[in-house]
C-alpha positions as CSV (number, residue, x, y, z in Angstrom):
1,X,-15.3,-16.6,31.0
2,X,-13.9,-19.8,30.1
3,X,-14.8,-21.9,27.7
4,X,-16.7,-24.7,29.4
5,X,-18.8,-22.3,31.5
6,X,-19.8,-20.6,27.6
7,X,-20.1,-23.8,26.0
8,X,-22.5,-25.3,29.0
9,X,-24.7,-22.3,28.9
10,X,-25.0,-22.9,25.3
11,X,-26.6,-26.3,25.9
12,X,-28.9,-24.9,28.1
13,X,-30.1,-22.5,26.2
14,X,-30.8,-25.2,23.5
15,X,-32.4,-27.4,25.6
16,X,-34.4,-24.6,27.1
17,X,-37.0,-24.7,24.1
18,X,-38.8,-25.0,20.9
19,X,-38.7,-21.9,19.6
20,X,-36.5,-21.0,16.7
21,X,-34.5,-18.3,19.0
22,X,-34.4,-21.1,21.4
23,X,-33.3,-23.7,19.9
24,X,-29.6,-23.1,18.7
25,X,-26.9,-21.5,20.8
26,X,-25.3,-18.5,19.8
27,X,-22.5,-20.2,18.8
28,X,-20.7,-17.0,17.1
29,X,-20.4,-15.7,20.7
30,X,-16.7,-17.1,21.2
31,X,-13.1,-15.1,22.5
32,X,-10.4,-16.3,20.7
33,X,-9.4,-18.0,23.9
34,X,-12.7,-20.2,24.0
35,X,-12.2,-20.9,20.5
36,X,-8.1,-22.3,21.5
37,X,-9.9,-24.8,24.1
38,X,-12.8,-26.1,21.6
39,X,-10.2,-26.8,18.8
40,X,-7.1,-27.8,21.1
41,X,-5.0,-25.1,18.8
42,X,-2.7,-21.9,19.4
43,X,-2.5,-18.3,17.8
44,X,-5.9,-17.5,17.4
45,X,-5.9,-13.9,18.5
46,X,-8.8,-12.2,16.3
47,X,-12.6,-11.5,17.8
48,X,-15.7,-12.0,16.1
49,X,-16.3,-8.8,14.8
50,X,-19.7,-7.1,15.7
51,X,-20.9,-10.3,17.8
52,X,-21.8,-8.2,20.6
53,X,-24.7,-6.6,18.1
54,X,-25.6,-10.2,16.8
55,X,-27.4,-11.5,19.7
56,X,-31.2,-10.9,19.5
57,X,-30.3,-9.8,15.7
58,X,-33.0,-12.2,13.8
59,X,-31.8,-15.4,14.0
60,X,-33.6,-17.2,10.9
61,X,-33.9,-13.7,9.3
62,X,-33.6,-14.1,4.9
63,X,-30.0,-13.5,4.3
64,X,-28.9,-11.2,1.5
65,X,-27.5,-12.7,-1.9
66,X,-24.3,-11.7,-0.7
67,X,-24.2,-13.5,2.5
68,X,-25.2,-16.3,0.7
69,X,-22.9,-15.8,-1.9
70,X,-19.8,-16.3,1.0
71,X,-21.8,-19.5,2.4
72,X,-20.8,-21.3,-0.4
73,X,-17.2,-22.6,0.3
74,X,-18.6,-23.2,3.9
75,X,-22.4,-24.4,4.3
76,X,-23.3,-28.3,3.1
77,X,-27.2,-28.2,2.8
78,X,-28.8,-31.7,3.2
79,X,-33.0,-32.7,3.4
80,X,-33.4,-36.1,4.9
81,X,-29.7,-36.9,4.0
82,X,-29.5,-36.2,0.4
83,X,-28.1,-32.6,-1.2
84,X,-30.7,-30.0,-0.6
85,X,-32.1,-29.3,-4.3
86,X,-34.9,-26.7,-3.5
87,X,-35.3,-23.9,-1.0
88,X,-33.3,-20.8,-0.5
89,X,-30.1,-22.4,0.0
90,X,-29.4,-25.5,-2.6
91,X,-26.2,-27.8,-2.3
92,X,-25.1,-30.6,-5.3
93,X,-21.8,-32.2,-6.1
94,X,-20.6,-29.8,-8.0
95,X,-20.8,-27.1,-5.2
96,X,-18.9,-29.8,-2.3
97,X,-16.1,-30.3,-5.3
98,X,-15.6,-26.6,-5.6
99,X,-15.2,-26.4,-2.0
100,X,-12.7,-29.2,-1.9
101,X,-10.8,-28.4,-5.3
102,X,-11.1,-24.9,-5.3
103,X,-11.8,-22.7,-2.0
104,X,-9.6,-25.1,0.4
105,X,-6.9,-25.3,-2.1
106,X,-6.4,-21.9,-1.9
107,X,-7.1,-21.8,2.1
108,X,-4.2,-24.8,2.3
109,X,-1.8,-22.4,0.1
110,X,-2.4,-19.6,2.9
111,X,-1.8,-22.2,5.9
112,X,1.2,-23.1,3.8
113,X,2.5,-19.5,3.4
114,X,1.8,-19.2,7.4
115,X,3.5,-22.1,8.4
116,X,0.9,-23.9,9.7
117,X,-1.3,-26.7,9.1
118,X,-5.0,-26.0,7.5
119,X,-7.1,-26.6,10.4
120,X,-11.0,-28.1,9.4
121,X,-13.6,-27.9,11.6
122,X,-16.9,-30.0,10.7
123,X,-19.7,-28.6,12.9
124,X,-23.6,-30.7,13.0
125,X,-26.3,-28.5,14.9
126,X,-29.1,-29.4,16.9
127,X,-32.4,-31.2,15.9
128,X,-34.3,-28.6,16.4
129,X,-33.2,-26.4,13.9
130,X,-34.5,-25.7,10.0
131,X,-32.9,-24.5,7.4
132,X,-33.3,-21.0,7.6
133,X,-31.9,-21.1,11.5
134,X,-29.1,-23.0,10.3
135,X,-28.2,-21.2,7.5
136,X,-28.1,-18.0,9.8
137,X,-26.1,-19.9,12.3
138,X,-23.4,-20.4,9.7
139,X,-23.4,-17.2,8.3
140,X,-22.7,-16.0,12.2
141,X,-20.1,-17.9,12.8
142,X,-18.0,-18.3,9.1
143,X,-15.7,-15.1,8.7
144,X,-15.1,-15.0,12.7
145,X,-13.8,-18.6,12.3
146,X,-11.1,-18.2,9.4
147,X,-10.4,-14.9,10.9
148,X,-9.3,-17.2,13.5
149,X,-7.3,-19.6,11.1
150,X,-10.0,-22.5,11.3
151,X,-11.9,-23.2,7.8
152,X,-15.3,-24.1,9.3
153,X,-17.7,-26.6,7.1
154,X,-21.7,-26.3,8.7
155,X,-23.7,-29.3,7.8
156,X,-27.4,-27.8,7.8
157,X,-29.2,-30.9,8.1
158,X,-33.2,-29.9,7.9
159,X,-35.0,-32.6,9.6
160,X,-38.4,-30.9,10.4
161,X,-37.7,-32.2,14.1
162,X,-38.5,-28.9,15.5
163,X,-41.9,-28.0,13.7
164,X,-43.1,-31.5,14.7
165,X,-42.5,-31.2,18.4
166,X,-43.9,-28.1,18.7
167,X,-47.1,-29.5,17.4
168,X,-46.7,-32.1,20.1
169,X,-46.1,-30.2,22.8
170,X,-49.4,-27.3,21.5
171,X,-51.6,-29.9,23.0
172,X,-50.2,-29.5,26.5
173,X,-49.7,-25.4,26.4
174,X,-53.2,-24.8,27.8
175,X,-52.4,-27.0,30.5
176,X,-49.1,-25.9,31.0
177,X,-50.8,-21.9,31.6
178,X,-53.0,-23.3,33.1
179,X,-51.4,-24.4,36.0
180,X,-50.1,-22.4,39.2
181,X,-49.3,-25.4,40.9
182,X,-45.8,-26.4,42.7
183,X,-43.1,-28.3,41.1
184,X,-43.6,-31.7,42.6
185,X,-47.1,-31.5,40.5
186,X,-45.4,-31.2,37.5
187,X,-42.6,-34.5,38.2
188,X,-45.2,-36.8,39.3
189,X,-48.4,-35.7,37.2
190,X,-47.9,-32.8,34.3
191,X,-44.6,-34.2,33.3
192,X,-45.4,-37.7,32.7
193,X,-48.8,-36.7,30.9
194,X,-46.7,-34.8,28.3
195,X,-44.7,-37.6,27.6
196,X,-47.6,-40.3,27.1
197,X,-48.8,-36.9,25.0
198,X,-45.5,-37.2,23.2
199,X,-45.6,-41.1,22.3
200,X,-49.6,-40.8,21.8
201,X,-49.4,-38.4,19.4
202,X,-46.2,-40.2,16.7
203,X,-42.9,-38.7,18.8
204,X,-41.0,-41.9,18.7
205,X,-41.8,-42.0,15.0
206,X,-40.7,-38.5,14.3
207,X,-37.6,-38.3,16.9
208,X,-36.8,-41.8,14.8
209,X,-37.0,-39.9,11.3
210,X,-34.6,-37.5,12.6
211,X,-32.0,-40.4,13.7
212,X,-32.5,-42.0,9.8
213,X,-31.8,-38.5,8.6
214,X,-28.4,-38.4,10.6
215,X,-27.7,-42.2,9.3
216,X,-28.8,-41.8,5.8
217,X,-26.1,-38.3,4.9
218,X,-23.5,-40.6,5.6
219,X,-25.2,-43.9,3.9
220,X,-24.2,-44.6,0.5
221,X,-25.7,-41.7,-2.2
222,X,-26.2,-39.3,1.0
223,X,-24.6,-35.6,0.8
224,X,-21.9,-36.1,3.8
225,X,-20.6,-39.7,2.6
226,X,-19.8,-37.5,-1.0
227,X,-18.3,-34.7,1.3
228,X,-16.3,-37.3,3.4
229,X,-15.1,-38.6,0.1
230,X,-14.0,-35.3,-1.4
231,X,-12.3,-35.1,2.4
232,X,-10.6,-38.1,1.9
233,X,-9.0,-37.3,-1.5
234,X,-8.0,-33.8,-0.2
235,X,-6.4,-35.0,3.0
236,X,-4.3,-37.7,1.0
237,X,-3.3,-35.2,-1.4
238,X,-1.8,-33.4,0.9
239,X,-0.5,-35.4,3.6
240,X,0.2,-33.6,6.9
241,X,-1.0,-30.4,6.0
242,X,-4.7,-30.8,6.9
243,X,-6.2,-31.0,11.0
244,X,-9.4,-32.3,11.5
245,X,-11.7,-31.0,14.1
246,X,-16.1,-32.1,14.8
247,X,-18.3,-30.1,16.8
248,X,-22.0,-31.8,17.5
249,X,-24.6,-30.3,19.3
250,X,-27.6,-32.1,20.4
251,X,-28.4,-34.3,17.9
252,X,-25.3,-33.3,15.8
253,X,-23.6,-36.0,18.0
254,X,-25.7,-38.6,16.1
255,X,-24.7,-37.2,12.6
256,X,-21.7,-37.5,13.6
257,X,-21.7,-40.9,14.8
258,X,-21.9,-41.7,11.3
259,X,-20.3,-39.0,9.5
260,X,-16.6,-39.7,11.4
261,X,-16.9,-42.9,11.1
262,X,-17.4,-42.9,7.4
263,X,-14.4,-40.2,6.4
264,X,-12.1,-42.4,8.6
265,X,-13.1,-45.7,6.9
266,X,-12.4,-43.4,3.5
267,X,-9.0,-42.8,4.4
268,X,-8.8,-39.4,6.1
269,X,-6.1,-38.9,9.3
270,X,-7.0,-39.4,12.8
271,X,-9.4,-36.2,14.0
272,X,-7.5,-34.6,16.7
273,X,-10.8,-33.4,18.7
274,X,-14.3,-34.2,18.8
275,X,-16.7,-32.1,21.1
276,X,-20.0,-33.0,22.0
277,X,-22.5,-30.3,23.6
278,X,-25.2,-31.6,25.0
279,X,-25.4,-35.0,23.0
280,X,-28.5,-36.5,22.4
281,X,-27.1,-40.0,20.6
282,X,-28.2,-43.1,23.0
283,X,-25.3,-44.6,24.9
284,X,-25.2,-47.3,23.0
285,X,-25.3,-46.3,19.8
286,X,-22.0,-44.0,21.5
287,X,-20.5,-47.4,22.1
288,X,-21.2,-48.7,18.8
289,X,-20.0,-46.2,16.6
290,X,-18.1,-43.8,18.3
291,X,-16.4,-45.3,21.5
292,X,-14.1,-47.4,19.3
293,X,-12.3,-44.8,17.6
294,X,-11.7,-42.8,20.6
295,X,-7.8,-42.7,21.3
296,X,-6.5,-43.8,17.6
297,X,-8.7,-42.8,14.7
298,X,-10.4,-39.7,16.6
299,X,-7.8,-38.4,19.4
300,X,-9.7,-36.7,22.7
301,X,-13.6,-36.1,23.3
302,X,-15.2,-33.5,25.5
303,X,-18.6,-34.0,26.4
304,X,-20.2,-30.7,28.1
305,X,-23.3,-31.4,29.7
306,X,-25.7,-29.9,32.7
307,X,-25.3,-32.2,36.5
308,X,-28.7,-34.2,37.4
309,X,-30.2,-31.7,39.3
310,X,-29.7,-28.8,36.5
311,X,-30.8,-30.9,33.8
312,X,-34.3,-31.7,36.2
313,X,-34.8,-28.0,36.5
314,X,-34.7,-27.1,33.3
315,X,-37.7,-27.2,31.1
316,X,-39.2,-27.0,27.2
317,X,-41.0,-24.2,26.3
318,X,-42.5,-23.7,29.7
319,X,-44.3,-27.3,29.5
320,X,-42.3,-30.1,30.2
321,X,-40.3,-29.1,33.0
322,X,-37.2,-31.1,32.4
323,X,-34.9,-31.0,29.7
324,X,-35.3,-32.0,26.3
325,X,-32.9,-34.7,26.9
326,X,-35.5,-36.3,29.2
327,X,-38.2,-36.1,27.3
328,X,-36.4,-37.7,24.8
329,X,-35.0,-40.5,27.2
330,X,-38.6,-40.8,29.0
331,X,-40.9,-40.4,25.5
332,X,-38.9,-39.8,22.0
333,X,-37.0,-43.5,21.8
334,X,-38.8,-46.9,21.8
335,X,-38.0,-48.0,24.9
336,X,-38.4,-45.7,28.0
337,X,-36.0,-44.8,30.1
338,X,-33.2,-45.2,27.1
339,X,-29.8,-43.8,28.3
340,X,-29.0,-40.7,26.6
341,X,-25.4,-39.7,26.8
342,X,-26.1,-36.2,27.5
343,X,-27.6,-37.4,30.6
344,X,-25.3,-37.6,33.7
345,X,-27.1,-40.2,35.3
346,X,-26.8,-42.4,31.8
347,X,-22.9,-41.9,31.6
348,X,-22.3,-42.7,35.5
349,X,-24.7,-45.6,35.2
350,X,-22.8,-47.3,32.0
351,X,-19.7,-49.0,32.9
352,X,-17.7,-48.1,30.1
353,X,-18.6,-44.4,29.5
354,X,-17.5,-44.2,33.5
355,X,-14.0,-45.7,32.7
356,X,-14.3,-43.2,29.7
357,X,-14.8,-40.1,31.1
358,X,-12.6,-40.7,34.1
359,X,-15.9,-41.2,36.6
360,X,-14.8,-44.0,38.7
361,X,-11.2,-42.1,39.8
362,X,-9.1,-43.2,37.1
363,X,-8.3,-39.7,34.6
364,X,-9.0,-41.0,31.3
365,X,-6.4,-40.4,28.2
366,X,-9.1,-40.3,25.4
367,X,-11.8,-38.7,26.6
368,X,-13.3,-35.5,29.8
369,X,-16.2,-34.3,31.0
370,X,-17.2,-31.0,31.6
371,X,-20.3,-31.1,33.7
372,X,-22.1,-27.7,34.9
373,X,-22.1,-26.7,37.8
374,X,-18.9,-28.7,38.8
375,X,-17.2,-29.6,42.4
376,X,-13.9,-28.4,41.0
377,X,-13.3,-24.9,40.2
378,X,-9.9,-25.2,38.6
379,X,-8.6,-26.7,35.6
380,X,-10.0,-27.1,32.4
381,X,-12.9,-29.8,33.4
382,X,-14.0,-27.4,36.0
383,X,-17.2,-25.2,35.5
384,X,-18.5,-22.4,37.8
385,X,-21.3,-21.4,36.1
386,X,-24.6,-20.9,38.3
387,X,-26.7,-21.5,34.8
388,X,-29.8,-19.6,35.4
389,X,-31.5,-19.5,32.0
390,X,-32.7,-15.3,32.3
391,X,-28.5,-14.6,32.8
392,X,-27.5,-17.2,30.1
393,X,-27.6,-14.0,27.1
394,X,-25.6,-11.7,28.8
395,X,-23.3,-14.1,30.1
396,X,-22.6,-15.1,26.8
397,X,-22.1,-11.2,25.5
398,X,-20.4,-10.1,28.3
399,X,-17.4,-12.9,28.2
400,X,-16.6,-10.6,24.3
């Protein structure tokens, strides 16, 4: 499998529902070749061990003192943008300085020794994800990357997103059972009753609290303004021996929209890559923060996301039977109908992101899309997977 086929089976499995197994991708579940084409980078050659057996393995399950003993150098734990200082899992300063003046030091001198460049990789989850999903996201994930010469840094950003929508969506699950009716029922009457549902019962306000959780991290005083900081000083302290990569899923594209942004304004080097799976930040908010650094201060983007008619199909939790990008582009924001750049008909409808992603027959320099199911069935912003939900776990195991 290649990697865009993995990558846009990921985002349909998070979009697919509410659920804590549901709501993350099993992002551990990557060759060594899938993991060349995320980061843009050679000689990765080692598997993640035992990720065949991690699937279905209790995602969200309490991790051992050990396991979270080895987070440490690699997991930044934030609540509503500030250092998480209860729960399982704390973060302060003094943990983010040890991981910038102790644990990379010594995973620079290795690069150094190697004869390559430390390669970081900053990666933002979903929305719908809480601290104990995240936490076991990063634990699948951390040893398979530096096995694989990347030094992976998980921003688990707990925003209670996901307990709050399922409480929303609860008052439509009767219906939802309820209902043996054909699909044109749900477009033109279920679908649009769960959103007024949605925006009745506070989901502007809560998808909103979300966004200012994103903005707020990188505000001044928030946990990943002090990390890009501490990045800042390391990078300049080492010039030319440090790569910087971002992966955002869902609404990990907004925290990024402010969390690039602010390292670059604190002095680190250009990014090399930024992917996007699935992004969930408005188009123009896109445009405002991220759009202009595209090609200089953050060199390519790859945005994988699901075609029109995939993204229709698809549904949350078996009640709203689109995706959760619509609901949030039909119900979640203040305005209806707001573009969401996830959404193909959003990116082909803006005159810029067109240009951008090389939609109006001009390839672009700075920036691809990799949309599922594609035309194309060669080259690297081709996709040929058929994305039925039921096939998406063993498609995922099976390219291992």
């Amino acid at each position: 499998e290649r990697l865009e086929d993995i990558l846009y089976e990921w985002t349909r499995t998070a979009s697919r529902g509410v659920e804590a197994m549901d709501a993350e991708p099993e992002e551990s579940a990557m060759t060594p070749e899938q993991i060349r084409l995320i980061t843009g980078q050679e000689g990765t050659t080692v598997p993640a061990p035992g990720a065949r057996d991690m699937r279905g393995g209790g995602r969200g399950q309490d991790l051992t003192p050990q396991m979270l003993d080895a987070l440490r150098p690699h997991v930044i734990n934030l609540n509503q943008g500030a250092f998480s200082d209860e729960g399982r899992f704390t973060t302060a300063q003094a943990d983010v300085d040890a991981m910038f003046d102790d644990h990379l030091e010594r995973a620079l001198a290795v690069a150094r020794a190697n004869g390559r460049p430390l390669r970081l990789l900053f990666w933002a989850h979903g929305g719908l994800i809480g601290e104990r999903d995240g936490l076991w996201i990063a634990h699948l994930q951390v040893e398979w990357w530096k096995r694989n010469h990347i030094y992976p840094v998980h921003f688990v950003w707990e925003t209670g997103f996901c307990d709050a929508l399922k409480q929303i969506l609860s008052g439509a699950r009767d219906l939802a059972r309820a209902r043996g009716v054909p699909r044109d029922f749900w477009d033109y009457t279920t679908d649009p009753a769960v959103e007024a549902l949605a925006r009745s019962l506070g989901g502007v306000k809560i998808w909103g609290a979300m966004q200012a959780s994103a903005r707020l991290a990188s505000a001044d005083g928030g946990g990943a303004a002090y990390t890009a900081g501490k990045l800042a000083q390391f990078c300049q302290k080492h010039p030319g021996e440090v790569e910087l990569h971002a992966v955002g899923h869902s609404a990990g594209s907004i925290f990024h929209s402010w969390f690039l942004p602010k390292a670059l304004a604190e002095g680190t080097p250009p990014f090399a890559s930024l992917h996007l799976l699935a992004p969930a930040i408005r188009v123009d908010a896109f445009k405002d923060r991220l759009l202009p650094l595209l090609g200089e201060q953050i060199k390519h983007l790859t945005l994988f996301t699901m075609k029109r008619d995939w993204e229709e199909n698809d549904s949350v939790a078996e009640i709203y039977r689109k995706s959760l990008l619509y609901l949030i582009y039909y119900a979640l924001e203040p305005e209806r109908k707001t573009p969401i750049l996830g959404l193909e008909r959003a990116v082909r409808q803006d005159p810029e992101t067109a240009d951008l992603f090389g939609l109006r027959g001009r390839p672009s320099p700075r920036a691809e899309v990799v949309w599922s199911v594609s035309q194309s069935t060669a080259g690297r912003s081709a996709s040929r997977t058929p994305t039925p939900v039921i096939a998406a776990a063993s498609n995922l195991t099976d390219a291992l």
